[in-house]
NUDREN-494015 format. One record per residue: x, y, z of N, C-alpha, C in turn; residue in one letter. Coordinates in pm, whole numbers, padded with zeros to 5 digits, always signed. Each point is the difference from the previous one (the first is absolute). Example, Ala and Ser with C-alpha at 12.3 -4.5 7.8 and 13.67 -1.06 7.14 Angstrom:
BEGIN
+01319-00569+00780-00089+00119+00000+00090+00120+00000a -00035+00105-00072+00082+00119+00006-00077+00109+00073s 
END
This chain:
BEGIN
-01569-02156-01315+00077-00124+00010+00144+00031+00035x +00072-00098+00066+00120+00036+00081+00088-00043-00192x +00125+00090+00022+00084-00045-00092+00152+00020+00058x +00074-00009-00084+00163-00108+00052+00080+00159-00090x +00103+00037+00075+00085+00139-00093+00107-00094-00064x +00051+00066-00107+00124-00041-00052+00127+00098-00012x +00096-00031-00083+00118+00127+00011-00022+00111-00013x -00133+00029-00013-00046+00183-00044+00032+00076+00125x -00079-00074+00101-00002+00082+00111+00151-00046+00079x +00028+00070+00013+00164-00028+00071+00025+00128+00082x -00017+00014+00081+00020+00098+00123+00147+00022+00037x +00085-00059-00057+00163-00016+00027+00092+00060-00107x -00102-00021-00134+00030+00073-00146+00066+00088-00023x +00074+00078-00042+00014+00124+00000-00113+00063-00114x -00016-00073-00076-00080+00055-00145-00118-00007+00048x -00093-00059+00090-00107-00062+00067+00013+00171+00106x +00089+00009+00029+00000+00121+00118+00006+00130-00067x +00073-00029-00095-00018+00173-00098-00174-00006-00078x -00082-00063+00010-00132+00013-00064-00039-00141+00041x -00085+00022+00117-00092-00164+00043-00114+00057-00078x -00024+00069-00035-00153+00031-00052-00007-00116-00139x +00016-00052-00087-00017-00070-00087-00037-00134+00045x +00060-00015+00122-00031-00147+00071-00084-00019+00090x -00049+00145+00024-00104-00021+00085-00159+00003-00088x +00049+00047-00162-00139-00026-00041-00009-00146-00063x +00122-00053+00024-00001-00204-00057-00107-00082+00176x +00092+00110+00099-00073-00097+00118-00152+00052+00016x -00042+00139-00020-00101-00030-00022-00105-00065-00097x +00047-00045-00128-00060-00062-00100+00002-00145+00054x +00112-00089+00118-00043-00127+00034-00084+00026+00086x -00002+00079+00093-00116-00044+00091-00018+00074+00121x -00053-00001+00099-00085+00023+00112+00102-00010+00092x +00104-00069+00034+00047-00061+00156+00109-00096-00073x +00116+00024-00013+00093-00042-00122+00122-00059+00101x -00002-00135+00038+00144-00103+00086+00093+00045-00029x +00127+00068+00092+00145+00003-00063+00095-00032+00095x +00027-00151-00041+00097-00054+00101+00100+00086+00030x +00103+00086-00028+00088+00027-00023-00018+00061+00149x -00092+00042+00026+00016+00096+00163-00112-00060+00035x -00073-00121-00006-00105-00059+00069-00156+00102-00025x -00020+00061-00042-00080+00090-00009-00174-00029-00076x -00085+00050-00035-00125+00068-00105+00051+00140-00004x -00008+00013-00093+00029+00105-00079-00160+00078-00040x -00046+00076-00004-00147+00091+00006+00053+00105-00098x +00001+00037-00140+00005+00074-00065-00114+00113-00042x -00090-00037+00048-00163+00054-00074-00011+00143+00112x -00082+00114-00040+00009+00115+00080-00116-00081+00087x -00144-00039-00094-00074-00026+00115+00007-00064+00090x +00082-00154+00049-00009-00115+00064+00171+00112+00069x +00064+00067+00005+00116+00063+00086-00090+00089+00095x -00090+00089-00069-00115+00082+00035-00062-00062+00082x -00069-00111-00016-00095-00091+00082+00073-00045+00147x +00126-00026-00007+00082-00101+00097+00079+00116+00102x -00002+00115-00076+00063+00062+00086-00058+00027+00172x -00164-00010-00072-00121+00047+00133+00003-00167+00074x +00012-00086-00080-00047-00159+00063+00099-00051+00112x -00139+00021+00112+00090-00068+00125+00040-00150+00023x -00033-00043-00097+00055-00179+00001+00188+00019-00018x +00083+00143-00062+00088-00031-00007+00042+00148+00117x +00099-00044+00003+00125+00098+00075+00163+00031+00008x +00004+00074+00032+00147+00008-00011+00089-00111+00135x -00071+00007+00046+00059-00118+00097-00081-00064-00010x +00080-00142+00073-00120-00121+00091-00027+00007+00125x +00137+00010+00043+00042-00048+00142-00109+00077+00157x -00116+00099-00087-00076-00013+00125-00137-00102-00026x +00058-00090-00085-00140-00111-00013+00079-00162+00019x +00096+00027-00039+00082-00167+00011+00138+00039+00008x +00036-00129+00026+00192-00016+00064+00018+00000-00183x +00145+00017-00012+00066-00040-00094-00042-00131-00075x +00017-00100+00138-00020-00189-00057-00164-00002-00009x -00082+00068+00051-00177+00014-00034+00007+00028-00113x +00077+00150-00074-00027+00026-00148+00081-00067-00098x +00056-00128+00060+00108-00049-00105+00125+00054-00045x +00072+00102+00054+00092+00065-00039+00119+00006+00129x +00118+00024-00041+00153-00018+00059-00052+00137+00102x +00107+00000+00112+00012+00150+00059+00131+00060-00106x +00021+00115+00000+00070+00083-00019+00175-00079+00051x +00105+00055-00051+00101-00045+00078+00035+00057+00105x +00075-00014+00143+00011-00012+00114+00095+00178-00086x +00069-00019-00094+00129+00104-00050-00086+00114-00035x -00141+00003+00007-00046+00084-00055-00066+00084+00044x -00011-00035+00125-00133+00016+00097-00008+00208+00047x +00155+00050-00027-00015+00166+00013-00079+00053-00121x -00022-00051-00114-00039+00022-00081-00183-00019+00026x -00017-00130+00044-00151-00026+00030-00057+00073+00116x +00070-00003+00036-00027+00046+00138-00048+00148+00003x +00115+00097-00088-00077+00110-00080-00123+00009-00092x +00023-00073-00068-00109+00008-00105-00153-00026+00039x +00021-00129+00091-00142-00038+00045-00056+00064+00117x +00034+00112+00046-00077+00010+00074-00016+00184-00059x +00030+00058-00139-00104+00127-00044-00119-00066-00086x -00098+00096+00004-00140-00014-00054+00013-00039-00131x +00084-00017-00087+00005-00045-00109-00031-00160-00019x +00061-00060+00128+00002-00119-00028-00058-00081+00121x -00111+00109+00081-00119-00072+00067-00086+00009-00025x -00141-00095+00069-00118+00015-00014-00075+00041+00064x -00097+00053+00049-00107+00045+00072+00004-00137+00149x -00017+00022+00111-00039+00177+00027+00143+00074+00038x +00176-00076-00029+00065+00095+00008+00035+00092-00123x -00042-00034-00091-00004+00095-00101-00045+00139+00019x -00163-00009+00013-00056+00068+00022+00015+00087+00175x +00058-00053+00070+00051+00066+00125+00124+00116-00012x +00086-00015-00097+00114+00037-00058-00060+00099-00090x -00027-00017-00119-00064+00069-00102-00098+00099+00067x -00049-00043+00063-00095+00121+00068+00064+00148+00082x +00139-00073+00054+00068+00105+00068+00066+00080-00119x +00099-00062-00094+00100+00026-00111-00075+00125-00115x -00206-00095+00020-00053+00145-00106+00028+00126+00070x +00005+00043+00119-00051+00140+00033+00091+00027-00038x +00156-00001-00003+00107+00074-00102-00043+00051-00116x -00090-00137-00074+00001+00042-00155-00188+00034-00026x -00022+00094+00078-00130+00090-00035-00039+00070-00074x -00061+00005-00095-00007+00112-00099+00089+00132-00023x -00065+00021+00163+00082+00096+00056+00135+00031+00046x +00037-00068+00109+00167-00025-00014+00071-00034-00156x -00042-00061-00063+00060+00011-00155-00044+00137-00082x -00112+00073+00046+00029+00101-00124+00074+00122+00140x +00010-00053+00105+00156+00108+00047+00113-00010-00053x +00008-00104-00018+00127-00048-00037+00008+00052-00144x -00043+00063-00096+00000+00017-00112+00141+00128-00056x -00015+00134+00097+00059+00065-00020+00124-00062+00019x +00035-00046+00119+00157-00054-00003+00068-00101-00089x -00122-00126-00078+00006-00024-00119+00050+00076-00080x -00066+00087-00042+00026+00092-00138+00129+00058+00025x +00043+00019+00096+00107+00101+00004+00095-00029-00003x +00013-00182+00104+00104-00088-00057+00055+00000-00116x -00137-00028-00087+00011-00072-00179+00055+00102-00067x -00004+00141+00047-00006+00106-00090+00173+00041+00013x +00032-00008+00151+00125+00001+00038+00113-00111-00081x -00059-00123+00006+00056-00128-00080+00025+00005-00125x -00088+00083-00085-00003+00003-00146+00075+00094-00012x +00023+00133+00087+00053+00090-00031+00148-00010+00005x +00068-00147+00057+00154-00012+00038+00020-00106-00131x -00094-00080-00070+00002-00018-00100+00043+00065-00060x -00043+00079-00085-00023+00094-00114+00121+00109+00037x +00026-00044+00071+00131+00136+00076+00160-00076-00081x -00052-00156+00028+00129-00060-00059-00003-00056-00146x -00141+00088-00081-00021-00068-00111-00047-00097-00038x -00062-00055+00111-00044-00199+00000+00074-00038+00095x -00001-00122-00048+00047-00104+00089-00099-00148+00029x -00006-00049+00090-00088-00133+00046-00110+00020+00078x -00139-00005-00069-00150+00027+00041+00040-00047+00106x -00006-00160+00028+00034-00078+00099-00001+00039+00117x +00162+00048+00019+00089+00028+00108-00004+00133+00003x -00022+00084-00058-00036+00123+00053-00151+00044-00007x -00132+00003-00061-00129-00013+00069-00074-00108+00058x +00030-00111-00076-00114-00111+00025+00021-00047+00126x +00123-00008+00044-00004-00048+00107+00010+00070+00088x +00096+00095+00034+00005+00098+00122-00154+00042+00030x -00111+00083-00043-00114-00001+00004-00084-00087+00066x -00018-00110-00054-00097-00077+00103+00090-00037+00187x +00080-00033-00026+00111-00018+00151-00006+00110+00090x +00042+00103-00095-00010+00157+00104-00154-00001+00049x -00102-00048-00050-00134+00032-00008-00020-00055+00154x +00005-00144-00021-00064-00086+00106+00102+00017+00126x +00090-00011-00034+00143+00002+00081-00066+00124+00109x -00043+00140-00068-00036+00124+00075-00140-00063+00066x -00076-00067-00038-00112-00041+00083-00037-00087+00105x +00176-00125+00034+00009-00050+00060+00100+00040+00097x +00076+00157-00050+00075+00009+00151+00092-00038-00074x +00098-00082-00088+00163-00002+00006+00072+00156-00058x +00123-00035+00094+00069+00128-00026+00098-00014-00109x -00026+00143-00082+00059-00011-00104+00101-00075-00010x +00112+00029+00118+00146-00085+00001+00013-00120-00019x -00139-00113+00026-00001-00119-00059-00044-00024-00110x -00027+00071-00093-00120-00036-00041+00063-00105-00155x +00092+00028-00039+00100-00023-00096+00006-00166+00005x -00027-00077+00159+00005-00122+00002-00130-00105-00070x -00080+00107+00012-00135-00038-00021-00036-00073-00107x +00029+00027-00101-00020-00059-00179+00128-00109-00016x +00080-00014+00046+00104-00140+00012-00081-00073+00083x -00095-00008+00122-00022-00092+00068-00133-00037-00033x -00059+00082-00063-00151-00025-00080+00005-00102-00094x +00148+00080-00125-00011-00129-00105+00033-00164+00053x +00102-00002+00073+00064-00101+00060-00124-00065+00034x -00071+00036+00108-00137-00052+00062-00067-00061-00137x -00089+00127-00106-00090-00053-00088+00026-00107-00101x +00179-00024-00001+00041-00175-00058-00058-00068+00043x -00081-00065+00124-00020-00091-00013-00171-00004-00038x -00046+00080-00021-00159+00005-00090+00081-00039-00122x +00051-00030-00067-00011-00012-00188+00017-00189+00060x +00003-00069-00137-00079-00161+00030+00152-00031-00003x -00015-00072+00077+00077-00134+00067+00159+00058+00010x +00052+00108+00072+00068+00112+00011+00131-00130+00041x +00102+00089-00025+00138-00121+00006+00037+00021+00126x +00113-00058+00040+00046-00019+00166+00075+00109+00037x +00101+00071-00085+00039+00127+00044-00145+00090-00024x -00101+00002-00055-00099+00085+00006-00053+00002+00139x -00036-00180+00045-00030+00055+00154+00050+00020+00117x +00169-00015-00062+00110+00041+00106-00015+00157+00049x -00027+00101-00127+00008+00138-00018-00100+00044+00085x -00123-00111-00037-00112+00029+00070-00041+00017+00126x +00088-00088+00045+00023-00078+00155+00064+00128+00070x +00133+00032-00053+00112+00085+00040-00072+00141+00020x -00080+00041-00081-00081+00155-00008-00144+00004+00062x -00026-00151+00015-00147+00014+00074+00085+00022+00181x +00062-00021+00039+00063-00056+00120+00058+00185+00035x +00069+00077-00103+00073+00130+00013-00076+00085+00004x -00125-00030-00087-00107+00124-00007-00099-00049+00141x +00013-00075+00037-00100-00065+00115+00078+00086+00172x +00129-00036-00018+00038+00055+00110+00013+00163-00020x +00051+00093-00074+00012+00142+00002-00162+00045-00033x -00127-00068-00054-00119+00047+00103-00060-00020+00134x +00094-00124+00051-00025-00033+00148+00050+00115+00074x +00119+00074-00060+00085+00098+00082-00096+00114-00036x -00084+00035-00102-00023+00123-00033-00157+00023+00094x -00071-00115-00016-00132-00045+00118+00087+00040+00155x +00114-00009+00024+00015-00022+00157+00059+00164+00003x +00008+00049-00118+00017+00164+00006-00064+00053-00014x -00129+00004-00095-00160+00049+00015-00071-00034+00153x -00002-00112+00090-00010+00008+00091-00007+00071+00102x +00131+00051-00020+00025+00109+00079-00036+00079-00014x +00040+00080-00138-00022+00138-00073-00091-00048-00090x -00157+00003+00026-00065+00042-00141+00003+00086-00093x -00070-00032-00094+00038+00086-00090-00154+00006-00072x -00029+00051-00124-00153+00027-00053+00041-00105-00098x +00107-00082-00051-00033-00095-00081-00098-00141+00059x +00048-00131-00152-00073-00054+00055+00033-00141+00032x +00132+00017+00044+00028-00101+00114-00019+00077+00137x +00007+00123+00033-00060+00040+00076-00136-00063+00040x -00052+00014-00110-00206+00009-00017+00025-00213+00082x +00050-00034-00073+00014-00128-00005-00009-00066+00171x +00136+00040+00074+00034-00019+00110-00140+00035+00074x -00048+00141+00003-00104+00036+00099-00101-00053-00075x -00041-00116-00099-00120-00088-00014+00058-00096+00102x +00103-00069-00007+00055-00124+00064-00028+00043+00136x -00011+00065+00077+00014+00011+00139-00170+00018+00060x -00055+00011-00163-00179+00032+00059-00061-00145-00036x -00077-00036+00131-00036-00167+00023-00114-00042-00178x -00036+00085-00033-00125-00027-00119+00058-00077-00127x +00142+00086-00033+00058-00046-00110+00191-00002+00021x -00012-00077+00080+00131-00007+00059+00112-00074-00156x +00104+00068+00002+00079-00050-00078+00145-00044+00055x +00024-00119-00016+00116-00090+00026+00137+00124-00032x +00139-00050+00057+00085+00088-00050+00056-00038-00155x -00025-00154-00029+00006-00037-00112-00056+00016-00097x -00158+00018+00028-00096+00039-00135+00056+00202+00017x +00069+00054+00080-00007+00108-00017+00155-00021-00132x +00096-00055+00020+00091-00009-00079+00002-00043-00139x -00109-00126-00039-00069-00059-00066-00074+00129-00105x -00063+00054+00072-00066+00110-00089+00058+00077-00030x +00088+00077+00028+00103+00132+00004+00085-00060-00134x +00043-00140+00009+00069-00026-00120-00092-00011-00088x -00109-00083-00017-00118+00014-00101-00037+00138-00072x -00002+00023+00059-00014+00178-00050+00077+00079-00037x +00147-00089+00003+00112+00117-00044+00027-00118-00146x +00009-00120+00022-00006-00062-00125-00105+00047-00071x -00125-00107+00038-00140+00108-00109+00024+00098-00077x +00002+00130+00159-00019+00129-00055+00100+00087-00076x +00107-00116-00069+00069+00096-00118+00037-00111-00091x -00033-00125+00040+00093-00075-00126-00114-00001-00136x -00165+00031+00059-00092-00040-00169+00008+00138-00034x +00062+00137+00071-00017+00153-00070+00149+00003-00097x +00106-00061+00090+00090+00016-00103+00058-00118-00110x -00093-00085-00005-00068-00075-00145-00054+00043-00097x -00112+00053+00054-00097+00061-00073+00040+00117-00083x +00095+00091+00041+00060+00126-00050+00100-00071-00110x +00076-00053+00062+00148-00003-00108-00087-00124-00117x -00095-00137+00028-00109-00063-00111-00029+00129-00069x -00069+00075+00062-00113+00110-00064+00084+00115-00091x +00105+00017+00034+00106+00110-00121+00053-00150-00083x +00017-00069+00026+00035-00103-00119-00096+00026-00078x -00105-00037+00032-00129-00038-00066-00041+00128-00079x +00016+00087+00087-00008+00159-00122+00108-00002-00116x +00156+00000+00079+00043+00018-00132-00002-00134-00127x -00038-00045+00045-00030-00126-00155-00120-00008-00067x -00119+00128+00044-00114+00034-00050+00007+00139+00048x +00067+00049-00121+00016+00155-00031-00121+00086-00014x -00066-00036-00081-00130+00030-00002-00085+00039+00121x -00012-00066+00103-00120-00058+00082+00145+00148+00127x +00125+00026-00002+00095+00048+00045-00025+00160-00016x -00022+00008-00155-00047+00135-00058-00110+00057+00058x -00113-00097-00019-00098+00059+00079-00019+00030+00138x +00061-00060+00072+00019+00018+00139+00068+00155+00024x +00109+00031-00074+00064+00100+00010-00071+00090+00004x -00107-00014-00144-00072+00128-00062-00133+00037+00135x -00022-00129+00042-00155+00006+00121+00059-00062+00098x +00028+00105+00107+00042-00094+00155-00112-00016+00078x -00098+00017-00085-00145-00051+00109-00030-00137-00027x +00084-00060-00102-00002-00125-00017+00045-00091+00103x +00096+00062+00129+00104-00067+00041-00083-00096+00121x -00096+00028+00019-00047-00114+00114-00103-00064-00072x -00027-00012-00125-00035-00144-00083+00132-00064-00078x +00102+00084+00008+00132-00041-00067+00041-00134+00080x +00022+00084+00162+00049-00110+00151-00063-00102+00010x -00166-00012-00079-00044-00155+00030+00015-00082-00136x +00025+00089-00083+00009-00117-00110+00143-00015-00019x +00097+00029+00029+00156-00009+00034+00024-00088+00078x -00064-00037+00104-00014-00135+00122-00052-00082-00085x -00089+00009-00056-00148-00167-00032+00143+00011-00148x +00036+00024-00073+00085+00010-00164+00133-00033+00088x +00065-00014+00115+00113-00089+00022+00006-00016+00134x -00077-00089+00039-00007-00021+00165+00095+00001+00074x +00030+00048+00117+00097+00048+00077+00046-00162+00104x -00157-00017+00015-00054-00188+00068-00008-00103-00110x +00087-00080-00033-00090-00080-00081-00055-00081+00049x +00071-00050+00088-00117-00092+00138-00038-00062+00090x -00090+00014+00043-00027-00012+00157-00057-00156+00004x +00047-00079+00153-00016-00134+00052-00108+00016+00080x -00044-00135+00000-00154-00010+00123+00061-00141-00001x -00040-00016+00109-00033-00184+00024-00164-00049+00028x +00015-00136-00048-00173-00018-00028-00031-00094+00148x -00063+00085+00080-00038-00025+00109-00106-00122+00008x -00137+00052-00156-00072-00168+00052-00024+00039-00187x -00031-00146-00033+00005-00020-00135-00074+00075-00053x +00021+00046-00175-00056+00108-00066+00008-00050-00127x -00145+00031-00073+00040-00050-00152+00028+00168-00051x +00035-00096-00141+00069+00148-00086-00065-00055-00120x -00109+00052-00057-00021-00098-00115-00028-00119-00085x -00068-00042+00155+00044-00176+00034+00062-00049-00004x +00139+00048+00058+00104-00067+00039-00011+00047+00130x +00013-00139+00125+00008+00070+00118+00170+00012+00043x +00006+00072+00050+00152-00003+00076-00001+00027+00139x +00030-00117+00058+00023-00043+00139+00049+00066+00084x -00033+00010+00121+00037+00040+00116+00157-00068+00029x +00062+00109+00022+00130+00000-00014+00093+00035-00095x -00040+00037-00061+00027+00008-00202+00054+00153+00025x +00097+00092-00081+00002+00113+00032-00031+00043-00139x -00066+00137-00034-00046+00070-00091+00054+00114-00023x +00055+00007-00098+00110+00124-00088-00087+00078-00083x -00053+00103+00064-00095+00052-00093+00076+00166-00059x +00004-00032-00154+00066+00114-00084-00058+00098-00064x +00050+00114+00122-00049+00101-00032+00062+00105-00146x +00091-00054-00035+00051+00073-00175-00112-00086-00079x -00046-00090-00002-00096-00063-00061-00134+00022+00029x -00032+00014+00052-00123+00040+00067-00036+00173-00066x +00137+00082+00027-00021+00117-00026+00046+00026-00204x +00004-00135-00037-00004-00004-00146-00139-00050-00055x -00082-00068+00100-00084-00059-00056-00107+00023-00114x +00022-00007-00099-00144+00092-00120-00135-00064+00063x -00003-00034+00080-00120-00001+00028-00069+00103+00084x +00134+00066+00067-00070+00097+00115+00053+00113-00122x +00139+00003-00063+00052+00130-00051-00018+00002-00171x -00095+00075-00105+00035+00037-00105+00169+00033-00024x +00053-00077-00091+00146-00028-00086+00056+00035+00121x +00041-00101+00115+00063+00012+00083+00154+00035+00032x +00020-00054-00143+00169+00017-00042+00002+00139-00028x -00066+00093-00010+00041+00101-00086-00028+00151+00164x +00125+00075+00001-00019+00042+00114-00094+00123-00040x -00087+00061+00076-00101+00127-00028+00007+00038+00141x +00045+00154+00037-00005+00061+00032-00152+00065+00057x -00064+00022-00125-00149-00003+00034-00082-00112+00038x +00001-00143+00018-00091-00100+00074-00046+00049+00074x -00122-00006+00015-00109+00050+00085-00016-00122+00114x -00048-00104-00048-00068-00121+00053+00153-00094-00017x +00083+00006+00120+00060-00003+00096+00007-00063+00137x -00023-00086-00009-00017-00090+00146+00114-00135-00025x +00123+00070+00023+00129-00118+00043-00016-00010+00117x +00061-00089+00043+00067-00069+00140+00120+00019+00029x +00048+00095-00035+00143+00012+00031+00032+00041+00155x -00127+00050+00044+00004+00018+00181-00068-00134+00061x -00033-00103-00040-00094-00123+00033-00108+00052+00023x -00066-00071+00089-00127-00010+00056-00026-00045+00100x -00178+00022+00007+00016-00095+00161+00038+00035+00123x +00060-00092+00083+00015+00093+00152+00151+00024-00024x +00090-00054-00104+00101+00031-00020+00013+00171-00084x -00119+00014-00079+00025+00109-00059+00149+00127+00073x +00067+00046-00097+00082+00070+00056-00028+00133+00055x +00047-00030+00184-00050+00159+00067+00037+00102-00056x +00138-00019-00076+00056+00119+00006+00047+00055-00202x -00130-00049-00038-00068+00023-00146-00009+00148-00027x -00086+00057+00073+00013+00140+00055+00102+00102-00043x +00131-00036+00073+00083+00048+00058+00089+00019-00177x +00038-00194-00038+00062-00011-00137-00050+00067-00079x -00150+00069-00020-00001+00077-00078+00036+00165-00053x -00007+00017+00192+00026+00186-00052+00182-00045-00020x +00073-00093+00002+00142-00033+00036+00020+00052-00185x -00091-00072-00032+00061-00079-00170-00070+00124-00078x -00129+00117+00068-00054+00068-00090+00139+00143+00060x +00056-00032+00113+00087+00136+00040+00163+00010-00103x +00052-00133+00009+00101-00012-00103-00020+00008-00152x -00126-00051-00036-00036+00040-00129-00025+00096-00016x -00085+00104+00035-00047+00112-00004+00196+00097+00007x +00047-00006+00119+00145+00054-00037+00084-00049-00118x +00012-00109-00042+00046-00032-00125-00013+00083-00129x -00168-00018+00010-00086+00070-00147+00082+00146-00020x -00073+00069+00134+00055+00143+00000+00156+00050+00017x +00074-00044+00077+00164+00011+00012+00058-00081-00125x -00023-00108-00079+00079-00061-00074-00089+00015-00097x -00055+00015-00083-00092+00039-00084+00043-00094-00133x +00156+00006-00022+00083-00048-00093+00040-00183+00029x -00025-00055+00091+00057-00086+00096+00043-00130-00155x +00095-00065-00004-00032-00100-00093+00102-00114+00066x -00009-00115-00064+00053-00117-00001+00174+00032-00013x +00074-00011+00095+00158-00030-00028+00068-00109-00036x -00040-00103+00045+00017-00122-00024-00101-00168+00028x +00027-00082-00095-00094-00119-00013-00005-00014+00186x -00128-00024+00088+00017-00084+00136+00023-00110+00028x +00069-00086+00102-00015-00161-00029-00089+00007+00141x -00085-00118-00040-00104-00020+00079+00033-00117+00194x -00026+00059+00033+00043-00139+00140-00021-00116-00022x +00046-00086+00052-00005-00143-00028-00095-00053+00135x -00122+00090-00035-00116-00038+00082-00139-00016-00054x -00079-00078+00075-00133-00041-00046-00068+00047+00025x -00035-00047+00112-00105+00074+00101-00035+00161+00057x +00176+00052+00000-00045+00137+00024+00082+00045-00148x -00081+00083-00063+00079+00029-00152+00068+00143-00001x +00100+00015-00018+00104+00122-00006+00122-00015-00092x +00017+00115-00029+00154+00013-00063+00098+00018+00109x +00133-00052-00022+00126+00079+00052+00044+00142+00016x -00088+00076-00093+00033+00137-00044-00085+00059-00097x +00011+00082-00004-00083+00118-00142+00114+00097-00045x +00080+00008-00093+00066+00094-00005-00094+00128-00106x +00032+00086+00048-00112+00130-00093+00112+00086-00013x +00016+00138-00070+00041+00135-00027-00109+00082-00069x +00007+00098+00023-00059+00171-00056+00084-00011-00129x -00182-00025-00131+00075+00021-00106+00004+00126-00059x 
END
């Protein structure tokens, strides 16, 4: 049965943002498919019915290759905004088949089993290098000196940018990913506007310099798909993706790290043992994601009507399905609140599903098992320096900082 939220759930909160988990086990106790005017939304708290919808082609991340705007009942975008849309809508994130799948088909051969376990050594050596300039200065900020440099250097090296830019990259990412959190303010999509438009033109320049000079990356790879008639790619979906992948491919690894040392040091215990067994560390990386989601959550729009429980929700309706809830659910997780290191039976969504599932799942993992693994062994001592304050975000969940020192 559909039910109505009240002040619990508050996405704007600060107290609601330092621990949604308490409110997500009130929304799952009302119901199935839960109205919240506040951002027009259903709200989907349950793992199974997030699980279920993720595969269901009645919804999508777009409309607009089935109806106009005024067909699905909804405004266009503003005229002020359009560098921003204009980016966004046309990477695979936020199409459907068959350009989804036209795109995605080219974008996997990067992320092959294989091309990702090449990529492993230069991983490790990064992380090992990173931890080691740490620990050189005694501590300092997980953050800003591993969590983030790491995933950027990663993808950054797989798409071809040269080091000398690369520094721009994480200012124009965050700027961009403001406007995913709900109902984002007007300087949010000013920032948005301003960095979708800066990062749009210096890859137009960097495409018209691969051009010339290839290279073995994979805007390289990219360009010479575009020029072959089978799976031809626009110069826009080539720009479109290049940013997708540099947002993606570091903003849920360096979540997940600086969440995931929170989350250790406030369960010492579950911290200890990790230390004592580093063969723990790649059941550590999935229950560190599903114990503080990096996503809390992902939009579909409801293409043709769908019940939830017997409640149907209409075509046109958009669906907020929460994945911190989903990945709390006691129905899928024994004492979900309580973090274990050892969980076996393990099936979050913190990469989605579906044709959205994340390509580059793969990749976040040797990222988050290469910095951990250097942590364990180079910092051995690593502890808490000071309380973190958390971002004043929803949708994608992070701190401002981690401060740590060698105790």
């Amino acid at each position: 049965m559909a039910g109505s939220t009240d002040a619990t759930f508050d996405p704007w909160d600060p107290a609601f943002l330092a621990d949604p988990y308490p409110a997500y086990a009130e929304l799952r106790a009302r119901g199935r498919a839960i109205r919240y005017e506040a951002t027009d939304q259903w709200l989907v708290p349950h793992h199974a019915d997030v699980s279920a919808l993720l595969r269901d082609r009645r919804l999508g991340r777009t409309y607009q290759h089935r109806f106009s705007h005024e067909e699905f009942g909804r405004s266009a975008p503003p005229p002020e905004h359009e560098p921003f849309h204009t980016l966004n809508d046309h990477g695979m994130l936020d199409l459907e088949p068959p350009d989804h799948t036209r795109i995605r088909r080219l974008v996997s051969k990067a992320f092959t089993p294989r091309t990702v376990e090449r990529l492993q050594p230069y991983v490790q050596g990064l992380a090992s290098e990173l931890v080691a300039g740490l620990v050189r200065k005694g501590g300092g900020d997980l953050l800003t000196d591993v969590a983030e440099p790491l995933p950027v250097a990663v993808i950054a090296e797989m798409l071809g940018i040269p080091e000398a830019d690369r520094e721009q990259l994480r200012p124009w990412s965050a700027d961009i990913c403001g406007m995913y959190e709900l109902n984002p303010s007007e300087e949010t999509a000013a920032k948005a506007v301003r960095a979708s438009a800066e990062f749009s033109e210096y890859l137009r320049e960097l495409i018209a310099a691969r051009r010339k000079e290839p290279g073995e990356d994979l805007i390289s790879g990219l360009i010479a798909a575009h020029d072959e008639d089978d799976d031809r790619l626009t110069e826009q979906e080539m720009i479109s993706t290049a940013v997708l992948l540099l947002n993606a491919g570091h903003e849920a690894t360096v979540n997940a790290t600086v969440n995931g040392w929170w989350a250790l040091f406030r369960n010492p215990d579950q911290l200890a043992a990790l230390r004592a067994d580093h063969s723990l560390i790649p059941s550590a990386i999935e229950e560190l994601m599903r114990y503080d989601t990096p996503l809390q959550l992902f939009e579909r729009w409801v293409l043709d009507d769908i019940e939830i429980d017997g409640t149907t929700v209409p075509r046109g309706a958009e669906i907020a399905m929460l994945f911190g809830s989903a990945n709390h659910d006691p129905a899928v997780f024994t004492d979900p609140d309580r973090l274990d290191l050892t969980r076996a039976d393990n099936p979050h969504i913190s990469f989605s599903a579906g044709i959205h599932y994340c390509i580059g799942a793969p990749l976040a993992r040797i990222e988050l098992a290469a910095s951990m693994t250097a942590l364990l062994r180079q910092a051995p001592t690593l502890t808490l320096a000071a309380e973190p304050e958390r971002k004043p975000n929803f949708v994608i969940r992070g701190l401002e900082g981690l401060s740590v020192e060698l105790g």
